[in-house]
DOVOMAR-360200 format. One line per field, with one value per residue: residue number from 0; residue in one letter; x, y, z of N, C-alpha, C in turn. Coordinates in pm, 1 decimal, padded with zeros to 6 digits. Layout:
// residues N
resi NUM,...
resn A,...
n.u X,...
n.v Y,...
n.w Z,...
ca.u X,...
ca.v Y,...
ca.w Z,...
c.u X,...
c.v Y,...
c.w Z,...
This chain:
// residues 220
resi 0,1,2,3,4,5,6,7,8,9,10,11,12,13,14,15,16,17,18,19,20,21,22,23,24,25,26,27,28,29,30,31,32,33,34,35,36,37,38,39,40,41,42,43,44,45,46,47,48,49,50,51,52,53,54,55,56,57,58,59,60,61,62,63,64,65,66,67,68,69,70,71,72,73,74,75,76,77,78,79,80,81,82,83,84,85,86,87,88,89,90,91,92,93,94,95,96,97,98,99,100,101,102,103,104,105,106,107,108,109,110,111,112,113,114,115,116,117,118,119,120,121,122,123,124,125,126,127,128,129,130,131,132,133,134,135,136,137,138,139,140,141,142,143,144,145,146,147,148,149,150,151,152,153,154,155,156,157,158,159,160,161,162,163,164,165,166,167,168,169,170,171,172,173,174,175,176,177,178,179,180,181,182,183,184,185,186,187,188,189,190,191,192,193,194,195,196,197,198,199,200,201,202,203,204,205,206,207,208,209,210,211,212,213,214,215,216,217,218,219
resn X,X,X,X,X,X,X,X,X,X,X,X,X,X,X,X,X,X,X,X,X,X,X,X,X,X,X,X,X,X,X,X,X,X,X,X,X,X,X,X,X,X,X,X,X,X,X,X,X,X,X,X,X,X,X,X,X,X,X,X,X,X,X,X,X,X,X,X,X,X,X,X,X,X,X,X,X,X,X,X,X,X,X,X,X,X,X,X,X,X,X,X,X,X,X,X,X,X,X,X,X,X,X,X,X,X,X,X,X,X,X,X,X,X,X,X,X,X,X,X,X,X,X,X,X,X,X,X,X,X,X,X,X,X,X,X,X,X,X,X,X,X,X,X,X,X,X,X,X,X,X,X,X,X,X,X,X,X,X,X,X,X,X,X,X,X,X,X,X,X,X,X,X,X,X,X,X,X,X,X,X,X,X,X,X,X,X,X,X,X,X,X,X,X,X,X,X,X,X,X,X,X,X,X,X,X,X,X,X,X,X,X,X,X,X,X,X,X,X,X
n.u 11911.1,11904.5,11625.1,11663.0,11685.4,11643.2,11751.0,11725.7,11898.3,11893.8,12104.6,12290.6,12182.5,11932.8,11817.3,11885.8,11935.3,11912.1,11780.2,11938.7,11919.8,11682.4,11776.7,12003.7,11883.1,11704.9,11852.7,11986.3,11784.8,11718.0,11968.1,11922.5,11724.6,11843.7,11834.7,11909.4,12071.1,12121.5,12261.5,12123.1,12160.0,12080.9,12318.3,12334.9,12345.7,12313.1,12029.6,12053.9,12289.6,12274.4,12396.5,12378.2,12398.7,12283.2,12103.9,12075.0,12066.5,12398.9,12592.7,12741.6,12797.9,12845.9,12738.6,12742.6,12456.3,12488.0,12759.7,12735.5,12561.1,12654.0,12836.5,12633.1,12637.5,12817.2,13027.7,12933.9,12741.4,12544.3,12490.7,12165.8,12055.9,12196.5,12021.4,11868.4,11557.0,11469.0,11667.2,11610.9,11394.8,11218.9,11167.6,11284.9,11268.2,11403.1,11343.7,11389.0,11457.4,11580.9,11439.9,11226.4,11365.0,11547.6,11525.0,11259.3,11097.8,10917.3,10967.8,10940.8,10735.1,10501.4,10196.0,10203.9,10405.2,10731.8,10853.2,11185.7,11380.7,11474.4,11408.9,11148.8,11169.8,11328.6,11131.0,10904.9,10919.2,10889.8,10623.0,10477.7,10535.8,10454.8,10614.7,10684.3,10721.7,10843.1,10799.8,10902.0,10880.7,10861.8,10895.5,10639.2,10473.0,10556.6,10411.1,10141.8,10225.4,10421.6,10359.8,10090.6,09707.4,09479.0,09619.1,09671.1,09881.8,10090.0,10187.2,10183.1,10044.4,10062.7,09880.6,09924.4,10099.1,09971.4,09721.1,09805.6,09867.3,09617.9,09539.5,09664.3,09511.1,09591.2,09555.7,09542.6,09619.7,09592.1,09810.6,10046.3,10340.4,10460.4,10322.4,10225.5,10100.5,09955.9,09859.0,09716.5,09660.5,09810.5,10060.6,10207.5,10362.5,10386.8,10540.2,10507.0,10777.3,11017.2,10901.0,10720.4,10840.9,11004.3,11205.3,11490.9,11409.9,11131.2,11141.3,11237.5,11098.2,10888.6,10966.7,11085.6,10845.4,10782.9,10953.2,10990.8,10722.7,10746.3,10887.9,10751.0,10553.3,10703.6,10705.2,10449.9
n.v 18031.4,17694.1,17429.9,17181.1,16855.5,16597.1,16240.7,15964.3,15657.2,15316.3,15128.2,14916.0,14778.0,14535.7,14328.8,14385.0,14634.5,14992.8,14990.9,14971.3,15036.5,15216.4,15400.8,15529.5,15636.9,15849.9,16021.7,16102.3,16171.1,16397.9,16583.9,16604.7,16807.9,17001.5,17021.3,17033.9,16750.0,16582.8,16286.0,16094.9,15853.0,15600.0,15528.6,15234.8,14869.8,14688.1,14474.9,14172.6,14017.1,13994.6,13784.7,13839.7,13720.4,13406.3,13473.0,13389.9,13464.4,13560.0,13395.1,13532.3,13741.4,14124.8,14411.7,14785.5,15022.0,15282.3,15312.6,15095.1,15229.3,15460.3,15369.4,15408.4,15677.7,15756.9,15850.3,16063.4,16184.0,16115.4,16082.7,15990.5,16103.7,16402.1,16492.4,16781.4,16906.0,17162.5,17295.3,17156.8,17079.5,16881.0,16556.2,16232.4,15881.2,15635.8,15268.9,14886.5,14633.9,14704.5,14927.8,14751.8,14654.0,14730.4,15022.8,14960.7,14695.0,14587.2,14369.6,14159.3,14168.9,14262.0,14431.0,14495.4,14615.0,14798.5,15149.4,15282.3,15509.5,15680.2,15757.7,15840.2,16049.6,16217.4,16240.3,16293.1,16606.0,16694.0,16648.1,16753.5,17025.9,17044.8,16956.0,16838.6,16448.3,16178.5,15854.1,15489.9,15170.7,14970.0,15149.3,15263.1,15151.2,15164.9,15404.0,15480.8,15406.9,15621.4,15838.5,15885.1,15776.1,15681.6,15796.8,15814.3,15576.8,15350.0,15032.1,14917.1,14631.2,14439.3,14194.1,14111.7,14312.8,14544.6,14472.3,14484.6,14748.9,14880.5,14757.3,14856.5,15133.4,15283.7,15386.4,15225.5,15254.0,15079.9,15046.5,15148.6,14996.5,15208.6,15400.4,15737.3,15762.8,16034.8,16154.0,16454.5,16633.9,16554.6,16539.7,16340.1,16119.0,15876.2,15546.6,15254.4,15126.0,14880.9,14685.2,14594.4,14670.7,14502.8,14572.0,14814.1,15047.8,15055.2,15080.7,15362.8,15530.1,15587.3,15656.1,15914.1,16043.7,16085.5,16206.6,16437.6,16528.0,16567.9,16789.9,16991.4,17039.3,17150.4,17410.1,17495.7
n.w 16663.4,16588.9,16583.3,16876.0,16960.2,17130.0,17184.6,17293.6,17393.0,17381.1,17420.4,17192.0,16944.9,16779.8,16932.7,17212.8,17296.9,17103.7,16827.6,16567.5,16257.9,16291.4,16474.2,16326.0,16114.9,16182.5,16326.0,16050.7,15926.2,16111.4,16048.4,15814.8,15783.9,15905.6,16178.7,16511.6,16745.9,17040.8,17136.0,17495.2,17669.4,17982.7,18269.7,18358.5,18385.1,18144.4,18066.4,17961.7,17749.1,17394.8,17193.1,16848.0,16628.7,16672.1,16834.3,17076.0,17455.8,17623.2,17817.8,18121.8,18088.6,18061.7,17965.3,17949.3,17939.9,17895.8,17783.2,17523.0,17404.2,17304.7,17062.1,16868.4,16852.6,16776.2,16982.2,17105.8,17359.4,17598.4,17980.7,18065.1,18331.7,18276.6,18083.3,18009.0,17985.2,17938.6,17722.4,17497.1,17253.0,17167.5,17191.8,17119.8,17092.3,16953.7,16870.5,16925.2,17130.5,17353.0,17496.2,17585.8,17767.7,17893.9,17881.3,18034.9,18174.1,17993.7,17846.7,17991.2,18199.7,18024.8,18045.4,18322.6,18333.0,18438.4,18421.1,18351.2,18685.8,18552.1,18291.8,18350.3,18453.0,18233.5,18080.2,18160.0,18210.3,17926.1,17809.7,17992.5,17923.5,17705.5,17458.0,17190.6,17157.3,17007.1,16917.2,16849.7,16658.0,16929.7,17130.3,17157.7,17349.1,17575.1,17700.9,17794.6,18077.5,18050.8,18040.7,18052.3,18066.6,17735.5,17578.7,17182.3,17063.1,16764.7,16728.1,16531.6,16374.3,16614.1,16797.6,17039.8,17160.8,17129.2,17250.3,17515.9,17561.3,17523.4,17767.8,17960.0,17983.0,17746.7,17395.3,17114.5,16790.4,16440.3,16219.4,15903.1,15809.5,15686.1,15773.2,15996.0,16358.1,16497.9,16809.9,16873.3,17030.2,17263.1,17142.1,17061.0,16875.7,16660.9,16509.3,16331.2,16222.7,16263.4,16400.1,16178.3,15957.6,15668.2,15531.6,15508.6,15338.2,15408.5,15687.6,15685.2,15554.5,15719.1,15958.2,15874.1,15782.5,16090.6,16162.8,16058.3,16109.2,16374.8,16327.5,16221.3,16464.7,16647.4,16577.7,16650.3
ca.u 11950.7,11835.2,11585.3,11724.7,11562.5,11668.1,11720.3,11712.1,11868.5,11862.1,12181.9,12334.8,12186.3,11775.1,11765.3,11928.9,11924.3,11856.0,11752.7,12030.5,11881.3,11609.9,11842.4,12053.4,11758.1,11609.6,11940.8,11980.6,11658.8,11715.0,12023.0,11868.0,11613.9,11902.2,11789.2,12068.1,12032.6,12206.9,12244.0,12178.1,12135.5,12077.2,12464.5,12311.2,12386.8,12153.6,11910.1,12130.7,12364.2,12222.7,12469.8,12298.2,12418.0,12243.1,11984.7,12101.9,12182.0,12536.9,12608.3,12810.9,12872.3,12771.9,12780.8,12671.7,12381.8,12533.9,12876.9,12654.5,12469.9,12789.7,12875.7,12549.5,12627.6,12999.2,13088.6,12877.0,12660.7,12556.4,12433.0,12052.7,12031.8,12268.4,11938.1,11786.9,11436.8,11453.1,11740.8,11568.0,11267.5,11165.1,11285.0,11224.6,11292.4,11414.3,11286.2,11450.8,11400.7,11650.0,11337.6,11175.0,11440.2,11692.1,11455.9,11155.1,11069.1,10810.6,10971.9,10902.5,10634.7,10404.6,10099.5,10271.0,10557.8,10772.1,11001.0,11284.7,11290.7,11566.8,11339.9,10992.3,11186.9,11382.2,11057.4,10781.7,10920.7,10843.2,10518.6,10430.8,10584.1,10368.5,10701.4,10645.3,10773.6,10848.4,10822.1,10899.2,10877.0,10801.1,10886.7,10501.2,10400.8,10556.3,10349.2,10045.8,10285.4,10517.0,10311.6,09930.5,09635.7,09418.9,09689.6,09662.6,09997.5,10034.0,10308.3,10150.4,09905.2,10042.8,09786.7,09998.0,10165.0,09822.3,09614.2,09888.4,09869.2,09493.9,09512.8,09706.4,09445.5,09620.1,09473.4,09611.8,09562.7,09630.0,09898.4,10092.4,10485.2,10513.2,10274.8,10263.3,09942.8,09977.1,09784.1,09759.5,09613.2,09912.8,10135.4,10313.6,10404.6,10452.3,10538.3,10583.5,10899.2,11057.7,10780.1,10636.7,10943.5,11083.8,11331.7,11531.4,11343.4,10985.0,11112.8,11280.0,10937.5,10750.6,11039.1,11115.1,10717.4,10793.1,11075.6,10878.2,10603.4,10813.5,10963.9,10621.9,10474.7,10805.5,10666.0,10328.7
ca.v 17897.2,17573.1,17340.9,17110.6,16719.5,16482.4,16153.4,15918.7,15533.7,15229.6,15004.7,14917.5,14649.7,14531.0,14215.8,14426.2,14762.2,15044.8,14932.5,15071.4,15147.0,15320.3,15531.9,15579.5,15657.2,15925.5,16110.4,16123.4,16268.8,16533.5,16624.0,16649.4,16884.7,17124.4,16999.2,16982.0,16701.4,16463.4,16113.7,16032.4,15667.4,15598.5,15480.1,15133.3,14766.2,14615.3,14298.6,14086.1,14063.0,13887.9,13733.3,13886.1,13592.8,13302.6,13540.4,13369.8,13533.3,13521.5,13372.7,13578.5,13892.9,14250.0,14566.0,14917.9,15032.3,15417.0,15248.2,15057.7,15347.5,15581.9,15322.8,15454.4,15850.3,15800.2,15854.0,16205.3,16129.5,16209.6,15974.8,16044.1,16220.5,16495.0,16622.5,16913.8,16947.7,17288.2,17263.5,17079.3,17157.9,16799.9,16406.4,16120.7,15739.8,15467.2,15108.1,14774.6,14576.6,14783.8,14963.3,14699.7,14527.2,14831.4,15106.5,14938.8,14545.7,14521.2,14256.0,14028.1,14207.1,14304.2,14521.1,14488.7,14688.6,14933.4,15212.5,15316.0,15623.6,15814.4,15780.2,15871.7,16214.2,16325.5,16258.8,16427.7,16774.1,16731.0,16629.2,16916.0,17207.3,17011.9,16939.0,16710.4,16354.9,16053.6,15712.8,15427.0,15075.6,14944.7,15188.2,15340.8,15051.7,15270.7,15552.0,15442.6,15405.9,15655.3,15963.1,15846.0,15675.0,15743.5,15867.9,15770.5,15555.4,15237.8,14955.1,14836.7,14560.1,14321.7,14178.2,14094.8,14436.4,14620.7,14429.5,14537.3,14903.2,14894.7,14672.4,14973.0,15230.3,15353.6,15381.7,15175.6,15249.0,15049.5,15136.7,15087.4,15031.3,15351.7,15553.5,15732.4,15816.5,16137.6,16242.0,16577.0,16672.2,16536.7,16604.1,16243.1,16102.7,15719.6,15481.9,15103.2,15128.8,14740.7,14615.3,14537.3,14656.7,14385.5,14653.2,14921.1,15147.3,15080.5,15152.9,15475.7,15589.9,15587.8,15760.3,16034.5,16072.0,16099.3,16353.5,16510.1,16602.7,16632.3,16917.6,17074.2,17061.6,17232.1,17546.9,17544.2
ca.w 16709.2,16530.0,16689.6,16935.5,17025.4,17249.6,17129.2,17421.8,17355.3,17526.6,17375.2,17063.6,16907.8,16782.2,17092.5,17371.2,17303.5,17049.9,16679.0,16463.7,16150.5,16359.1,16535.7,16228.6,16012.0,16292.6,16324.1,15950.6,15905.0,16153.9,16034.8,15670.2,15832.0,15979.7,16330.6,16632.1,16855.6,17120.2,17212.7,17580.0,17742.5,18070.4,18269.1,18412.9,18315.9,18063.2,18135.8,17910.7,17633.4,17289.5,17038.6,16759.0,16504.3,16719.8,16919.3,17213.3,17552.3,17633.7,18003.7,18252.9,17956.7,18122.7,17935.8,17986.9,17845.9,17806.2,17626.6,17434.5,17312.2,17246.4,16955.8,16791.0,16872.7,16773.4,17120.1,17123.4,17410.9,17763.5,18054.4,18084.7,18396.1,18253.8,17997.2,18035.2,17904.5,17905.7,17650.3,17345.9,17165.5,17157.3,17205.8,16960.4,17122.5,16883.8,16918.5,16955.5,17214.3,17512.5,17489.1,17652.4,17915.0,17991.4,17986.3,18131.9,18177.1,17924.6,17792.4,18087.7,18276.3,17981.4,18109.9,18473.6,18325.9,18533.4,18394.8,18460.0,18690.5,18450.3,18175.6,18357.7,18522.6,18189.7,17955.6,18224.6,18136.9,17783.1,17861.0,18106.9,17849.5,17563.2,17365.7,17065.9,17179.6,16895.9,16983.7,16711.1,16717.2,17059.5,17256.8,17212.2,17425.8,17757.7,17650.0,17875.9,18220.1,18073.2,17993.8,18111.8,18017.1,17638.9,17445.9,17095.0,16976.9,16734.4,16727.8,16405.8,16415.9,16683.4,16897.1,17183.8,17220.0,17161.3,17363.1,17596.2,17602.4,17631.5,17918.7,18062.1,17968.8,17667.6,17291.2,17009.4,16638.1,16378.0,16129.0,15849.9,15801.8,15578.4,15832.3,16143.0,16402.7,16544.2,16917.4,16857.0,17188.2,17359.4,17091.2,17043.3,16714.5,16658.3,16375.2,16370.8,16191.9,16256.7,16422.8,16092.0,15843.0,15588.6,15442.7,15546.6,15294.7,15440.5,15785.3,15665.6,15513.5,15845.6,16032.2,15847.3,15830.4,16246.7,16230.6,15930.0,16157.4,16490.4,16311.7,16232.8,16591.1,16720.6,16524.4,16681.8
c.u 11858.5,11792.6,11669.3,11635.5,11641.1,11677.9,11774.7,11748.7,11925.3,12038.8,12260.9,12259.9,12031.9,11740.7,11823.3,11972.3,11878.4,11872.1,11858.5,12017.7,11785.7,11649.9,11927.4,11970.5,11709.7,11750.3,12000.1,11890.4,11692.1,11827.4,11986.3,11826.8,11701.8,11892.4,11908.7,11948.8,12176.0,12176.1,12211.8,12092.7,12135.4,12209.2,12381.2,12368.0,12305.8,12124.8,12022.4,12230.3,12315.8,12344.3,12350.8,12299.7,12307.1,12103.7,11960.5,12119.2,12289.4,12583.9,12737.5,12870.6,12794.6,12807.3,12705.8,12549.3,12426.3,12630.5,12815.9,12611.2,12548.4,12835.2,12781.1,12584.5,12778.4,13077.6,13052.1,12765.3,12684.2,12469.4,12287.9,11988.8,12108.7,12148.0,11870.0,11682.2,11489.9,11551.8,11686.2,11388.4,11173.0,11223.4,11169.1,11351.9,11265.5,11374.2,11402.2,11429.0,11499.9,11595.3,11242.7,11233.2,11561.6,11607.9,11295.6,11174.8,10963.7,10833.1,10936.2,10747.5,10504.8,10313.4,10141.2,10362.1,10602.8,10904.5,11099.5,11289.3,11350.3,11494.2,11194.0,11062.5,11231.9,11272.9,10936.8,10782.4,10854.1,10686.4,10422.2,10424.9,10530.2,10488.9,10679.0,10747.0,10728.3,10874.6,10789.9,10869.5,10782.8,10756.0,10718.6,10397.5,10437.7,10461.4,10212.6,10125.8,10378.3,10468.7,10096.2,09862.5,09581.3,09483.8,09734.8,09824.2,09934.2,10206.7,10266.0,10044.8,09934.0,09975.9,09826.0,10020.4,10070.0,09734.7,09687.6,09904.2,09742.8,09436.7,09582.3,09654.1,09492.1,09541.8,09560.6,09544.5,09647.0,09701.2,09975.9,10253.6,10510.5,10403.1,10283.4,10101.2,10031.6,09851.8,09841.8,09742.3,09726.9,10030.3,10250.8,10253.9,10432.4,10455.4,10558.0,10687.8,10939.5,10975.6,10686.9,10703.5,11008.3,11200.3,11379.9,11444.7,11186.1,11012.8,11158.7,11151.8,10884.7,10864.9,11073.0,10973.7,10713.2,10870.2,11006.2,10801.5,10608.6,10812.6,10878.6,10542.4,10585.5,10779.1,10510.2,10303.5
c.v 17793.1,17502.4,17246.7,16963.9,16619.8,16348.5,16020.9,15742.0,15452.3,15088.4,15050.9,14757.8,14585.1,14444.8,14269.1,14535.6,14863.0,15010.2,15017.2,15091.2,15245.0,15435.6,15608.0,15664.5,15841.6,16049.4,16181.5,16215.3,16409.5,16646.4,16711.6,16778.4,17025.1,17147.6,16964.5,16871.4,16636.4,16387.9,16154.3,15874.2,15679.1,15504.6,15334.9,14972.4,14716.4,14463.8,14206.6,14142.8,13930.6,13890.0,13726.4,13777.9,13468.5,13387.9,13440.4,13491.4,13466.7,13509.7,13463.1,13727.0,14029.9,14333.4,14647.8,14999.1,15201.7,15369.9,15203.2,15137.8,15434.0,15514.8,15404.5,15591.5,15844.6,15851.2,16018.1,16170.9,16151.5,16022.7,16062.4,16143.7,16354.0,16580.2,16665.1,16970.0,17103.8,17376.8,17232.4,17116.3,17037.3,16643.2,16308.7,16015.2,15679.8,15336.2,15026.9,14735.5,14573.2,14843.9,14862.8,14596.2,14623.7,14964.0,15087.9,14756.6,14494.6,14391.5,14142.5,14056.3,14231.4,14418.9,14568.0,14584.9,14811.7,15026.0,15280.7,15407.2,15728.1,15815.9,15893.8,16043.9,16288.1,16303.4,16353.0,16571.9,16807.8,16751.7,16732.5,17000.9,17187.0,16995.1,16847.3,16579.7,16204.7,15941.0,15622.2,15244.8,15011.5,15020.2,15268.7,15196.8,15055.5,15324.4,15540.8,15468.6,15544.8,15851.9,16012.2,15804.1,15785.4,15836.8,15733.6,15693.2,15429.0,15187.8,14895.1,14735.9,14450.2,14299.1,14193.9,14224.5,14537.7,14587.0,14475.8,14671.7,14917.5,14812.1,14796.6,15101.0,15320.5,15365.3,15356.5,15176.6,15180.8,15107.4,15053.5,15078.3,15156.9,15469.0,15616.9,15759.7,15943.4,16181.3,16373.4,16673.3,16652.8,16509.0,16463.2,16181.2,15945.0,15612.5,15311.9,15077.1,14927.4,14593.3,14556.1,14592.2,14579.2,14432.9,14766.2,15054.1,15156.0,15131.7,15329.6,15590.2,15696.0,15631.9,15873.9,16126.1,16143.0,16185.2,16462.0,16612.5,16638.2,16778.5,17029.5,17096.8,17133.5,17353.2,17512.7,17610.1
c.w 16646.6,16649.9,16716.6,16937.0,17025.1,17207.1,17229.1,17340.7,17443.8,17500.0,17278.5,17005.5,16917.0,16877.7,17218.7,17394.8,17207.3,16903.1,16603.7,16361.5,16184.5,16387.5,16420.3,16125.7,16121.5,16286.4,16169.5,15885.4,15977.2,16136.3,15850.0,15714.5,15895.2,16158.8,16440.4,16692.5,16929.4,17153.1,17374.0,17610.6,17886.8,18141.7,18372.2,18338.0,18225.8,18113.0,18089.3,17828.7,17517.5,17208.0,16926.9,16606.1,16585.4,16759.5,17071.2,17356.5,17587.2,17777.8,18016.0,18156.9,18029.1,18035.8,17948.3,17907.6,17777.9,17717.4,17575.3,17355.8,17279.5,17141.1,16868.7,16764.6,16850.1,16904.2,17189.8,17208.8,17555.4,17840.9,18068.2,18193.1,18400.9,18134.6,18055.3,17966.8,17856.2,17745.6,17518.0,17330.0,17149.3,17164.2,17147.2,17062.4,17024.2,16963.0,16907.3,17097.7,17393.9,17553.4,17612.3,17775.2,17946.1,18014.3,18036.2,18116.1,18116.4,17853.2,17859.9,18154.9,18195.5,18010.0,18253.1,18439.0,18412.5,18396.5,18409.5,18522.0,18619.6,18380.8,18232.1,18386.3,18403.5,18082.1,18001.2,18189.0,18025.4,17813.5,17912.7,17994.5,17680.4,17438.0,17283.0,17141.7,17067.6,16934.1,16835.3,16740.8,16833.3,17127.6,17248.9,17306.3,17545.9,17732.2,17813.6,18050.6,18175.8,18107.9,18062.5,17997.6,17871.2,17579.6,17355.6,17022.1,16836.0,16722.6,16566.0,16432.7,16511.5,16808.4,17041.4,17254.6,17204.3,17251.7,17522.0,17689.0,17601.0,17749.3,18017.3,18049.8,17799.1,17504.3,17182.2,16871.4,16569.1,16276.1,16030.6,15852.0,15775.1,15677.3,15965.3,16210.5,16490.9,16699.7,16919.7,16997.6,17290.5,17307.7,17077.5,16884.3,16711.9,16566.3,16421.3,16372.4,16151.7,16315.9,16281.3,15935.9,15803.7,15514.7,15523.8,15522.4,15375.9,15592.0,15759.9,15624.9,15634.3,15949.8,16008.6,15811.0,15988.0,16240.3,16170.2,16040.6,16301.7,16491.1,16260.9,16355.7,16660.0,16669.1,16580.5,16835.1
């Protein structure tokens, strides 16, 4: 049986849900690699809805953050409390910023942030059973509330969202577009990706770096 890993997203879309060359890029890779996985999303409403031409929010517009995220997975996709750690070999979270206002409130709350509790119950397993877990973008700026304090991520170099995660005990390294930091001790993987990508190609680099070396800690 080919490895399995979890690929957990928050939307469709880089202002109100999951970054889509991220997620595209991440599933690409793992398919290169011979790797099974599955979409799921969590079935709640999202914070907003952004008109992605203006970067407005759009008054009185609701949509779902699982339909949302079944555009990305071609409609191959589960609601989040339907995974089963025990199932996958490992789970890799795309960024964009559903990341930070559908599955937690970092976008408003900052250091205060809460998350959601589908996320904290279907990522703890990993966690526990030492499964490799990939975080891109933002989302390594849960990591601190999501997983505990003094594990090593990086968002890239922004002050705001670093000063952030060591205000919540966590440990931020600096990084480049094209690289990733690796806590090997607690077995997470994390790239900037769009946080500090001007091209498709430079975020593609520094993700397939992240599946790259996912797919080497699933053999240890």
């Amino acid at each position: 049986m080919s490895k399995q890993v979890a690929v957990i997203l928050s939307g469709c879309g880089v202002q109100d849900g999951s970054e889509i060359y991220e997620t595209t890029l991440t599933l690409l890779r793992l398919d290169q690699l011979g790797i099974g996985y599955r979409c799921f999303a969590p079935d709640i409403e999202q914070h907003h809805v952004i008109d992605h031409r203006s970067g407005d929010a759009v008054e009185g517009e609701l949509r779902n953050v699982l339909t949302e995220s079944a555009r990305l997975a071609r409609g191959e996709i589960s609601s989040l409390e339907e995974l089963e750690p025990s199932e996958f070999d490992a789970v890799i979270l795309p960024g964009g910023f559903g990341a930070a206002k559908n599955l937690s409130n970092f976008a408003l709350a900052g250091n205060e942030l809460e998350i959601h509790e589908g996320l904290v119950e279907a990522i703890a397993p990993f966690h526990e059973a030492r499964k490799p877990i990939g975080l891109m973008c933002i989302t390594p700026a849960l990591v601190p509330k999501l997983l505990g304090p003094g594990i090593a991520v990086t968002i890239g170099h922004d002050p705001g969202v670093s000063g952030a995660i060591s205000a919540m005990g966590g440990l931020h390294r600096s990084c480049g577009v094209e690289d990733i930091v690796v806590d090997f001790e607690n077995r997470v993987v994390t790239t900037p990706a769009y946080m500090l990508a001007t091209r498709i190609s430079e975020a593609a680099t520094g993700i397939f770096k992240l599946v790259d070396r996912i797919d080497e800690m699933m053999d240890l």
